[in-house]
Structures are given as C-alpha cells and as structure tokens.
N, C-alpha and C positions, 0 to 999 in steps of 0.2 A: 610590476613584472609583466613581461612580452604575453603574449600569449604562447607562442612557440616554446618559453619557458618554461610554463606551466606545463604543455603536454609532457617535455622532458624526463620532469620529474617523477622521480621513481616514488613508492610507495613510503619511505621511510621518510626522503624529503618532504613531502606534502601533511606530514606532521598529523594525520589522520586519524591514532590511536586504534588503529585495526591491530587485533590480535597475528591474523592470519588473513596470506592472501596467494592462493595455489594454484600457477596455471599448470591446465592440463591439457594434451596432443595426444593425438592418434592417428596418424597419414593412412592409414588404412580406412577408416570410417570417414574421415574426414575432418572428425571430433578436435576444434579447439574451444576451449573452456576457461573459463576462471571462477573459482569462489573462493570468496570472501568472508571472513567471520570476523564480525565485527569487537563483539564480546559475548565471553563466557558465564560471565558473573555469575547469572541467575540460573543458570542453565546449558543443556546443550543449542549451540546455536538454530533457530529453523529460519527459512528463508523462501524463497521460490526459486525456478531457474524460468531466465528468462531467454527464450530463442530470439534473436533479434539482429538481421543486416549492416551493424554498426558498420560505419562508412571506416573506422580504421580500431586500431586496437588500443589505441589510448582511449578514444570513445567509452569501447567495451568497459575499459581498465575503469571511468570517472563514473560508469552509470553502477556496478555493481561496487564499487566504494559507497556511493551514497546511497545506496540504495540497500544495502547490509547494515548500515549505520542505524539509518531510518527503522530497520525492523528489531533491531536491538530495543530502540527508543518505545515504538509500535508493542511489544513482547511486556516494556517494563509496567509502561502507564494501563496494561489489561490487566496487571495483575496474574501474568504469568511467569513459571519459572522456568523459563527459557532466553537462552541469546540472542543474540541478533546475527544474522549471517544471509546470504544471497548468492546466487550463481548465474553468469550470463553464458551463453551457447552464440557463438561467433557463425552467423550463416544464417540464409532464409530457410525458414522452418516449411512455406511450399516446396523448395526443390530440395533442400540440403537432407531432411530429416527423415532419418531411416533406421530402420529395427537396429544394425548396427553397430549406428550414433550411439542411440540412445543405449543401448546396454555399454556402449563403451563409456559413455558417459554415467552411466550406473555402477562401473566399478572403479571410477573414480569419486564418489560419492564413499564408495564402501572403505576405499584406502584412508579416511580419513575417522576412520573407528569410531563414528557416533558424534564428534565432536559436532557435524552440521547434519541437520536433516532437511531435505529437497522438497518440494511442492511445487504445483501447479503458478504460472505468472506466465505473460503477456508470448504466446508464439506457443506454448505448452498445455496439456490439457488432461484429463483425468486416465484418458487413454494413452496417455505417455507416461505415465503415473508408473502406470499398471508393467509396462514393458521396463522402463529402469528398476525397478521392485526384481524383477530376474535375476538382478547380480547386486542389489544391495539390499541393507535391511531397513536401511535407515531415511525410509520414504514414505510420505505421507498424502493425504490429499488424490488419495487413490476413490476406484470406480465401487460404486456398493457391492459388486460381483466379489470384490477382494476386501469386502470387508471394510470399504470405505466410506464416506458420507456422500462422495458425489461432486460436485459443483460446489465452489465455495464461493461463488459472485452471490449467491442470494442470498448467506448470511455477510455477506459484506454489504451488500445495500440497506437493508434491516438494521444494520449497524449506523451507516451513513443516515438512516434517516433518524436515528435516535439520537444522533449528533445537534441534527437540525432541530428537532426538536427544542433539545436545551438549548441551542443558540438563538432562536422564536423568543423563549422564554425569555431570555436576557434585554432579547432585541426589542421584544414586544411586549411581555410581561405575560405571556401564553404559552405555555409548551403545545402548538398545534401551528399546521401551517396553512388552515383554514380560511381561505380570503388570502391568499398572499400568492404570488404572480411567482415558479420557480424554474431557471431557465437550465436544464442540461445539456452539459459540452459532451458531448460521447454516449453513446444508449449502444453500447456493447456489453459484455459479458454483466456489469455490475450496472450502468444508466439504466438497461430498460426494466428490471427487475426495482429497480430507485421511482421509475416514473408512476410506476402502479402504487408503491407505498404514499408517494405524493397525492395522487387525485382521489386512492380510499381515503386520505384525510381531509379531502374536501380542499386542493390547490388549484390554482392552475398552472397547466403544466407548456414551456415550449423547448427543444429539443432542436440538435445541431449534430450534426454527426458527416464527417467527411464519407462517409459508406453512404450511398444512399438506399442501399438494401438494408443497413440498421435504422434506418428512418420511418424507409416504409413497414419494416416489421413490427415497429411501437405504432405506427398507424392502424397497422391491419386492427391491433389488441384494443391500441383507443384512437379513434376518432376521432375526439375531441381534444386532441392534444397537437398544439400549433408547432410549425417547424417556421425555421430562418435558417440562411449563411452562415455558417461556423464562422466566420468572421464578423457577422453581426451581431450574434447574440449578447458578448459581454457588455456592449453596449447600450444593448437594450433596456426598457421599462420593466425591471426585474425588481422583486423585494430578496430574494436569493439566488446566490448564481455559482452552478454544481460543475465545478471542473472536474469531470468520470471520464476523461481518457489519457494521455499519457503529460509525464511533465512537464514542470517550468510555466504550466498556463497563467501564472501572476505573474505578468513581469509590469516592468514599467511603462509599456507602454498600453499592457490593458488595465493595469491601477488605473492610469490617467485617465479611462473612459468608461470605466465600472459605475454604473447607478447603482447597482444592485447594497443595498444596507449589512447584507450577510453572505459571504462565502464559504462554504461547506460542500465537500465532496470528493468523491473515492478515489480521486488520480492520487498515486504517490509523486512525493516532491514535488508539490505545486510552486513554492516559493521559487524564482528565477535565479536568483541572489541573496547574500543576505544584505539586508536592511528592506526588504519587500515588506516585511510585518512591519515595521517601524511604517510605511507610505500606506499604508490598508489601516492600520489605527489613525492616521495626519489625517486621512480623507474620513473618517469614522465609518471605516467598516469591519464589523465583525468577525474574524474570520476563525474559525476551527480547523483547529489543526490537524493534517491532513490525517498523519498515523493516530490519532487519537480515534480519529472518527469511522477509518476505514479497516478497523481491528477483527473486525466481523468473521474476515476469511482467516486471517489467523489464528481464531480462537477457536474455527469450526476445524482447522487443519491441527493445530496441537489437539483437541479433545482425543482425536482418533488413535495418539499414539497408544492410551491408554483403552482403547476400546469407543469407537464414536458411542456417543448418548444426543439426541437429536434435542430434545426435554433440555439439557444439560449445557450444551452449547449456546441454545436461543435462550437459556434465562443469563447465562455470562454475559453474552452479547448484549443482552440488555442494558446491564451496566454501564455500555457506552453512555448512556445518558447521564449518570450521575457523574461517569468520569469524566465527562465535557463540561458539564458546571461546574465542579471540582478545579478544570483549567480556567475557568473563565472567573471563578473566587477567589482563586493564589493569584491572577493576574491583575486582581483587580486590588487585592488585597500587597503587593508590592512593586505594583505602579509598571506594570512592562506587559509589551501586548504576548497573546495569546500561544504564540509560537513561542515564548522566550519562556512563559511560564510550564509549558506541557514539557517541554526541554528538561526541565530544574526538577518538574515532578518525576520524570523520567531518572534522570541522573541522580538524584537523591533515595531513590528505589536501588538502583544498581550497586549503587556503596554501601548503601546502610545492610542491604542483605546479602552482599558481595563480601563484605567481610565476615559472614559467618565463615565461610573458606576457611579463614585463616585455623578451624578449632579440626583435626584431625577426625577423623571418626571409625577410624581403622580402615582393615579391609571389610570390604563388602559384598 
C-alpha cells in the first residue's frame, strides 16, 4: 500500500480496534484536538494530551492512535484498572497555548463524561493541568497547590530504572548497573532525573540531547557524566542504550549500528515498525519494552484520582521490576521477543478482566 493510501485512511479502515476517536474545534481559541480511547475494559481510559506542531493532521490522527493504544497496553501490564486513551492539541504550544485553549480544551475533555481522563505529556505541563481542571473534573496530573503529586518525570524514571535493573539481571545475571557504560538519548523532563538514578548505582553515565541547555543542565548536577552527537551516541561503546525522547528511535537503521547489549528507556513507541523487536533479538539485544518500563508516570497520575499517596505510588512503581522479568519469562518461556510477550501479558489482562463486564451490577 502507497503511502498516500495509508494517510487516506480513515479510522475504521486502518482496523485499529480503537473504541473512540473525537475531534474537537474551537475557531475562537484556536483549539483543534483529538482524543482517542483506545479501550475501556479495565477501566476508565487515562492518557496524556500532547501539544505538538504536527506538520498536518493525519500526522496528529497516527501519533494519538498509537500512542492511546500504547497506554491501554502501559495501564494493563501495571496492573491498573484503567484504559487506554490519549489526546493530541494541533499547534505550537510556545505561541498557540492560551488560557482560552486550554479551558476550551477542558470542556471538551468534560463532554466525554469520564470515559477518558487527561494528563500532562510532551508540550503540557502541571500548570496546564491546573487551568483545564476549570471546566472538567476529569483531570489528573495536576500541581500539589490542587491537590496533585506534581511532576510525574521522576516517578517515570524511577520506573525506567527498575526496568533496567531486571533487564542487567537477565543480561548479566545482576540486577545493578554497576560497572556498565549507559548511553541516554534525551535528559529532558524523565533522562535527567534517569541519569542520577544511574550513577547512584555506581554506572557510567553519557548523555545526547538535541537542547544543549538539557545537556549542560545534567552537567551543571554531574560532572562527571560524558556527552556526544545525538547522532553518535547509538553507536557508541554502550552496555545499555536509553532512548528518553520522543519516538521511533529503533529503527533499522540504528539496530544496524547499536553495540549497546540492552535497550531500555522512557520514549514511548520506540519500535519504528513492526518486525523492529524481531532485528533487536537477531542481533541479541535485549530490549524492554517501552510501556512496560516507562509506567512510572502513569501510576503516579492514576494514584491521584483516588487521593495521591507518595508512599503508595513509589512502592507500585516498584513493581516495575518484577513486571519486566515477568516479560522477559513469558518471553522466554514461549519463544518470541520482548515486545510480543508484554503485548500478550497485556492483552490477556484486558480480556480475562474485561469480561467481568459482561455480569451487570445494578445501578450504582
């Protein structure tokens, strides 16, 4: 199929198995939107909104499909009872994003009575949180002032490291990454909060970031953590190598130049294509899977609907680790890599408690 085809296609052709997918307009604020809910199963959907320049609106349409998908999957393998759902905001979030927007975009959040709840992701931030919260209820991922946890980068790197951990362990037979060389792609909101959990465990650490004010900022903290060319680094004499900025960063043409033994880290949708995991096992590398590993912020943003617990959240989070061994034992245990197995642990979650549904329970 053309590529042009591809764009074409509407949501029902592209066979996607999304529940729900809602654009929303506002000529007035400027506000065009979409969210996406992937599945309800387990829950109501939560997701993030992401503000982001997409160069056209099929762009928008394929990033907040996959990217809703992803969080459904991310939601099942934590062990929450929540769906999967996402929302992208069409426009640069320097000039575009205004009180406005944003509550106009908050009461289209609220028209969709609970089914998805909104959080903070890429172009959004706790103080945007706080202003959509004016006209919906159904927002999370807000400032401690409202009663929120805050920043959810740092329990998402805390997550990614506990990722890496079990993947050490598998890799090396240590759960520590102690003596082992680890290269991060991005020291933004979740890399540089990632890089400190690395070198308290005794790594070393080298670091790549198109910003070079994100660079120097992990400099300023450590000093002893080496930088390269965001084009170099995959390349590099790595024992793990931490794709923390945005996706697609496996494709085939850095498989084909990855030394690194293990990849783990916080970008969603790293896989470029599929059959990615299939050339990352050929070449025997490791790889955890991305929403298994990067659950950290979603577990710190669902605690809160019920009231944040700080205590509460960082011992879930923890779990990351045993749920990454968990993937890497089903994986290992019926022969398919990493990605296919967190997949099946994922989907096998959804159905099996997706059909309590079907038992009525009155009103409530």
């Amino acid at each position: 199929m053309k590529l042009w085809e591809t764009l074409a296609m509407g949501v029902f052709d592209r066979g996607t198995g999304h529940e729900q997918v809602t654009y929303f307009a506002d000529p007035s604020s400027g506000l065009r939107a979409i969210i996406a809910i992937y599945s309800t199963a387990l829950g109501p959907a939560l997701g993030g909104t992401r503000f982001y320049p997409y160069a056209s609106e099929a762009d928008a349409l394929a990033d907040v499909l996959n990217l809703s998908k992803a969080m459904a999957y991310k939601a099942a393998c934590a062990g929450l009872d929540l769906g999967g759902g996402k929302a992208v905001i069409i426009g640069d979030p320097a000039t575009d994003k205004t009180e406005a927007l944003l509550r106009a975009y908050g009461r289209a959040v609220e028209s969709l009575s609970g089914r998805y709840y909104t959080a903070c992701d890429v172009g959004t931030y706790v103080e945007d949180m706080d202003v959509i919260a004016r006209e919906s209820s159904f927002v999370t991922g807000r400032s401690p002032a409202h009663g929120g946890a805050g920043d959810s980068s740092i329990l998402t790197a805390y997550g990614v490291f506990q990722g890496m951990r079990a993947a050490a362990e598998v890799a090396w037979g240590s759960p520590s990454l102690r003596g082992r060389r680890v290269g991060v792609a991005g020291v933004g909101k979740v890399g540089h909060h990632l890089v400190s959990h690395l070198l308290d465990d005794g790594a070393s650490v080298v670091v790549a970031d198109v910003s070079r004010d994100a660079v120097d900022r992990v400099r300023v903290l450590h000093p002893e953590v080496d930088t390269v060319d965001v084009d170099a680094l995959v390349s590099s004499a790595l024992d793990v190598y931490a794709p923390c900025a945005l996706g697609g960063a496996l494709s085939d043409e850095t498989v084909s130049v990855l030394q690194a033994q293990v990849v783990c880290g916080a970008a969603n949708n790293q896989l470029d294509h599929p059959g990615i995991e299939k050339a990352l096992e050929e070449r025997g590398v490791l790889y955890a899977p991305d929403y298994v590993v990067n659950s950290g912020g979603l577990i710190q943003v669902a605690d809160e609907i019920e009231g944040y617990s700080e205590p509460r959240a960082r011992a879930k989070a923890t779990e990351i680790f045993d749920t990454t061994r968990r993937v890497f034992a089903l994986a290992a245990e019926e022969g398919v890599p990493p990605a296919v197995a967190a997949d099946r642990l994922a989907e096998r979650r959804m159905s099996e408690i997706g059909r309590l549904r079907r038992f009525w329970l009155g009103n409530r």
